[in-house]
N, C-alpha and C positions, 0 to 999 in steps of 0.2 A: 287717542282722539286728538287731532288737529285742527278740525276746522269742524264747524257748524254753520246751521243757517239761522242768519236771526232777521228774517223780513222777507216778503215774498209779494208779490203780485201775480196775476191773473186775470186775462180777458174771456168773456164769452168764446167760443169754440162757433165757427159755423159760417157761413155766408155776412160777411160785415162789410155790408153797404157804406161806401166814403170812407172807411180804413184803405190806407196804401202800408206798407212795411215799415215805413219812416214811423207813419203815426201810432202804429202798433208799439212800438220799441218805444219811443219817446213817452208814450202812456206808461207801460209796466215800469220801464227804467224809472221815471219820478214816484210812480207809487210804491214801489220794492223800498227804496231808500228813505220814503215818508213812513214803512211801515215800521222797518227797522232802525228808525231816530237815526238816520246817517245821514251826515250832510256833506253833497255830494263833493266839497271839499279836500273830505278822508279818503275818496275809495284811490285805492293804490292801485288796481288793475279793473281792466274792461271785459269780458269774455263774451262774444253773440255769438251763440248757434243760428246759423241760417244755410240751409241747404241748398234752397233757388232751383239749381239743375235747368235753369230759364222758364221759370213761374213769375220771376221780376227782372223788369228791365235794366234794373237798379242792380247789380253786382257791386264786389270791394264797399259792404255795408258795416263795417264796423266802427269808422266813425260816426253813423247815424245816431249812436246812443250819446257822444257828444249833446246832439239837440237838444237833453232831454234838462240842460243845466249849462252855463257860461264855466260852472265853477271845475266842470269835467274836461274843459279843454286841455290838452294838453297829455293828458294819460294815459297810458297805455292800453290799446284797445287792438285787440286781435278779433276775428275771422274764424269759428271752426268749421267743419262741414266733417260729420261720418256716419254718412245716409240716415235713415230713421234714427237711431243714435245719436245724432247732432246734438240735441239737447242736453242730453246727459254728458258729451263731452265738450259741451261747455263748463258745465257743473265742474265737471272730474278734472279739468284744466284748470281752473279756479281752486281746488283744492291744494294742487301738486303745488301752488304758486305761494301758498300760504305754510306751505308744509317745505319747500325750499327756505321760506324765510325771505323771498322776495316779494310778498304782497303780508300786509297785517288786513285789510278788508277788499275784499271783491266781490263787483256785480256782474253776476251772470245773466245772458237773458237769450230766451230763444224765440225765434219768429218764423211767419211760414204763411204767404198768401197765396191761395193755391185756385180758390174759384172765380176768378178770373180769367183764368185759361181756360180755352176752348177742351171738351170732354177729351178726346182722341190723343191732344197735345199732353197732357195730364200723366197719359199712360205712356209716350215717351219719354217722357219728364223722370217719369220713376223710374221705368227699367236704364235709367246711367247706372242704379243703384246696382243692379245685376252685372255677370261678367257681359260686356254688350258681345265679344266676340262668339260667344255661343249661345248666349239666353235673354237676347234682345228679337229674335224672331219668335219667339213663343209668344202665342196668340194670347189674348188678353193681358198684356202686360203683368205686371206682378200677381195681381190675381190669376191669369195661368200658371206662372209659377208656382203659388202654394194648391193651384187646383191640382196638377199636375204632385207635390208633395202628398197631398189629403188622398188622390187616386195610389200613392204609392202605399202609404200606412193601411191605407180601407186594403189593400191587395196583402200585405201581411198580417194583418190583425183582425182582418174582418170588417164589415161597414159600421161608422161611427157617426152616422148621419142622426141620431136620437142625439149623442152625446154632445156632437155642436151646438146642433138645437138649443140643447139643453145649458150651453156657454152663453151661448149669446141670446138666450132670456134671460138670463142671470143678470147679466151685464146690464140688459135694456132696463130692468127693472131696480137694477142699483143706480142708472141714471138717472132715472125721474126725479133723485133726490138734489142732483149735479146742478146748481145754480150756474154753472161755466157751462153742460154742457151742449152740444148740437143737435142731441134725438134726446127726447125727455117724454119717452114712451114706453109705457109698459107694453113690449108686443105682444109677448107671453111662446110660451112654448109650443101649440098649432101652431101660429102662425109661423113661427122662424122653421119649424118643419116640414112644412107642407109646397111644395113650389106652387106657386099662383101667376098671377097677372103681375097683383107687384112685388114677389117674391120670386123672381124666375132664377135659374139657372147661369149663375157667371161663368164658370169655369172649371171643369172637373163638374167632381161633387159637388163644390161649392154654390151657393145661394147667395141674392143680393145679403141680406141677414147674417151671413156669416164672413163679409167685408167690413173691411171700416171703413169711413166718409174721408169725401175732399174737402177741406176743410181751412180757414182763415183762421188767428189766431197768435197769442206770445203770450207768452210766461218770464216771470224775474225772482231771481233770489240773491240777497244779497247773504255772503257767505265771512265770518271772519276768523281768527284764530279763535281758540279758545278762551284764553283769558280773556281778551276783548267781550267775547259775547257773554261772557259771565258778570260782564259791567251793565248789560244791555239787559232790557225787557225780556227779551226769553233766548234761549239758545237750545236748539236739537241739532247735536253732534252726528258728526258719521264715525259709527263703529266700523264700518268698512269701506272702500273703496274699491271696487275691484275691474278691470277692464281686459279683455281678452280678445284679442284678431286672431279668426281664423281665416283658412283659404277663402278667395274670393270664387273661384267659379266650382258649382254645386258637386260636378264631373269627378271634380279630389275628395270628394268625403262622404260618409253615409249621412243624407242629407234627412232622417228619420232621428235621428240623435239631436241634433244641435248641441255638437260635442264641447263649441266656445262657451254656448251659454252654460253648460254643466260645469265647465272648470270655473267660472267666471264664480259659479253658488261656491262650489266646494272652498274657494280661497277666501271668499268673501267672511263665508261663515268660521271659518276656521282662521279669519286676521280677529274677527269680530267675540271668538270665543264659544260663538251660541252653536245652537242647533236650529232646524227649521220649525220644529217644536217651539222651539221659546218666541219665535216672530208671532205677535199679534193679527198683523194681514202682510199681503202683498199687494203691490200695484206692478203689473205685469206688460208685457208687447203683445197684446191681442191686435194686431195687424190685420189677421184672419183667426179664424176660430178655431182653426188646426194648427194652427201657431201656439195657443194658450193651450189646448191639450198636449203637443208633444213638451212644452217648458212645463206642466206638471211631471213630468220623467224627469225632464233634465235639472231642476229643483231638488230632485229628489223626493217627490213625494209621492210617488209609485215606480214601480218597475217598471221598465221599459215597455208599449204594449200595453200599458194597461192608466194609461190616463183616464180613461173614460172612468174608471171608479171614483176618482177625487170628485166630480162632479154627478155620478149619479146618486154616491151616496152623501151627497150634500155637504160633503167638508169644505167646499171653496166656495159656496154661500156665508150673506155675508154675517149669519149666526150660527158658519161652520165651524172644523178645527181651527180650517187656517182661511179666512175669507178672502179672496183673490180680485181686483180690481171693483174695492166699495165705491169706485169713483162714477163705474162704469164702462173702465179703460177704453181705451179708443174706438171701439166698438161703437158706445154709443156716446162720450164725451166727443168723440171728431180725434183727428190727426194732422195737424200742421207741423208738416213733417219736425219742422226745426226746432218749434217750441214744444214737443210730446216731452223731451225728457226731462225739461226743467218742471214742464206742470208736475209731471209722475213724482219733482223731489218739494215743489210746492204741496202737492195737495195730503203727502204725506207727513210732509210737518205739522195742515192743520189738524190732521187726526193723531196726531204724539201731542198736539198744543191744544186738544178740546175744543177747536175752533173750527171741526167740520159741521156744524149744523145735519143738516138730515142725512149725509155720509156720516155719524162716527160711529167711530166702532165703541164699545165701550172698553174703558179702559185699556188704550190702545197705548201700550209702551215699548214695544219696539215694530221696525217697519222694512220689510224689504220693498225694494225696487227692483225691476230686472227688464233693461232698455235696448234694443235688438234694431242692428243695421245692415238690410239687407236679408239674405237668408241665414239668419245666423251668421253673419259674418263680424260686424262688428256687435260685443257682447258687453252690457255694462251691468254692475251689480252696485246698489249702495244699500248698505243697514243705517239707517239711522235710531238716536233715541233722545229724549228730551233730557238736556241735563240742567233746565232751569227753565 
């Protein structure tokens, strides 16, 4: 273990009227460092995820977290971007930084204002995420893509249209609890099954209900070495770190695997020691809802093909084996693209630190995360555990 998180912040998820990206950032960044007793003096390095892809006019935003203090001037403040994944390789850049030995504390922070773009622009916005040379003409933007995935699995596996369902009720119903998040509705499982008026048909198989939202938003975590956060108020270590790039266009791989995110578990768990047994919950890339069933495969928590069991028989609820997105993953907490992977390591700390309110798990001591850019392309895994 090198580095931990000892402070966090987090915004509402969802259409935020009078936020621009500036004031998002400027928000988190002073409240992460209020949480964690840092004064913004100490922090040795900067890290913002923000993805953009022209959602803001505003590019080369990583002095904006400057704003958020006079005392931050001057610091070293980097820029990442790796598509949905942005935020966690904020995070996962922040660690490498303190684990060189070139940063003793870092703030990370990711951002993402996305509804203010016009709906149509939104969807070219995302597909840069895609290889554009082949998979930027498929019809509904990345929602064709994974509808276009879910018609491939339903063709080898059979239809799994109950088992989505049956995801993204889960999910809506572990949002209700989500003080951040953007839908804080129990839909229930009719409704996410049935196509209706306001349930229609996106893409493929796919249902509005079985998408995640467009959504505004930022998350902060302030991250230090070890010894440091063992000075501090609380400290949840990362037992693993793990991040994996695979091909970019879908053409090179079997795109029913998400072969990156499989390697990404397997190294993670195995720097970290554990098994997926021993993880208390996960907080996952439910992007779409065939997303989170094929990462139950690539997790390792069924055989290939047979996702659909972790969720009919109730183990990834969230008083299952292994409960999977108590947050309500982005499903129903929202996706701003940039800021998803620092929330997924904020909200994981408050459930290792007893500080989720109507999300905890009980006695929740250790946590995966697993943060997905693109179609499986960019793959991040973090375990964390409280060690103070």
């Amino acid at each position: 273990m090198t580095a931990a998180i000892v402070g966090w912040a987090h915004t509402p998820f969802g259409k935020l009227n009078g936020e621009t990206v500036e004031s998002l950032i400027v928000r988190v960044a002073g409240e992460a460092l209020s949480h964690a007793g840092i004064a913004a003096k100490d922090v040795d390095e900067i890290v913002l995820g923000h993805f953009n892809a022209g959602f803001s006019a505003q590019d080369f935003t990583a002095s904006l977290v400057l704003q958020a203090s006079p005392d931050l001037r001057f610091k070293r403040a980097t820029r990442v971007e790796n598509a949905c994944a942005t935020g966690s390789a904020a995070v996962h850049m922040g660690i490498r930084a303190i684990e060189a030995r070139a940063a003793r504390i870092v703030l990370a922070v990711g951002v993402e204002q996305m509804t203010t773009t016009p709906g149509p622009e939104v969807g070219r916005n995302l597909l840069k995420a895609s290889y554009v040379r082949d998979e930027a003409e498929i019809d509904g933007g990345f929602a064709g893509i994974f509808g276009q995935i879910a018609g491939l699995y339903f063709q080898k596996y059979g239809d799994q249209s109950d088992a989505l369902a049956m995801i993204a009720a889960k999910n809506h119903k572990n949002g209700v609890g989500n003080p951040y998040a953007q839908m804080r509705k129990d839909l229930g499982f009719d409704f996410c099954r049935t196509e209706s008026e306001k349930n229609p048909f996106v893409a493929g198989p796919l249902k509005r209900t079985d998408c995640s939202l467009v959504s505004d938003g930022a998350a902060a975590v302030v991250l230090a070495d070890v010894e440091t956060a063992l000075q501090l108020d609380r400290a949840v270590a990362f037992r693993a770190a793990e991040h994996v790039q695979d091909f970019l266009p879908m053409a090179k791989r079997d795109i029913l695997k998400f072969d990156g995110c499989a390697l990404a578990w397997q190294r993670a768990l195995a720097k970290s020691g554990l098994t997926l047994d021993d993880l208390s919950f996960v907080e996952t890339h439910d992007c779409f809802t065939v997303a989170e069933l094929i990462e139950y495969e690539a997790m390792g928590l069924t055989p290939e093909g047979q996702g659909a069991r972790a969720i009919k028989e109730g183990w990834t609820q969230k008083d299952g084996r292994l409960p999977v997105n108590p947050s309500g993953g982005l499903k129903a907490k929202g996706h701003p693209i940039g800021a998803t992977g620092v929330s997924m390591h904020a909200l994981t700390a408050m459930q290792l630190t007893g500080s989720a309110g109507d999300l905890q798990i009980k006695n929740a001591r250790l946590g995966g995360i697993f943060n997905m850019g693109g179609t499986a392309v960019a793959n991040y895994v973090s375990i964390l555990e409280r060690i103070k």
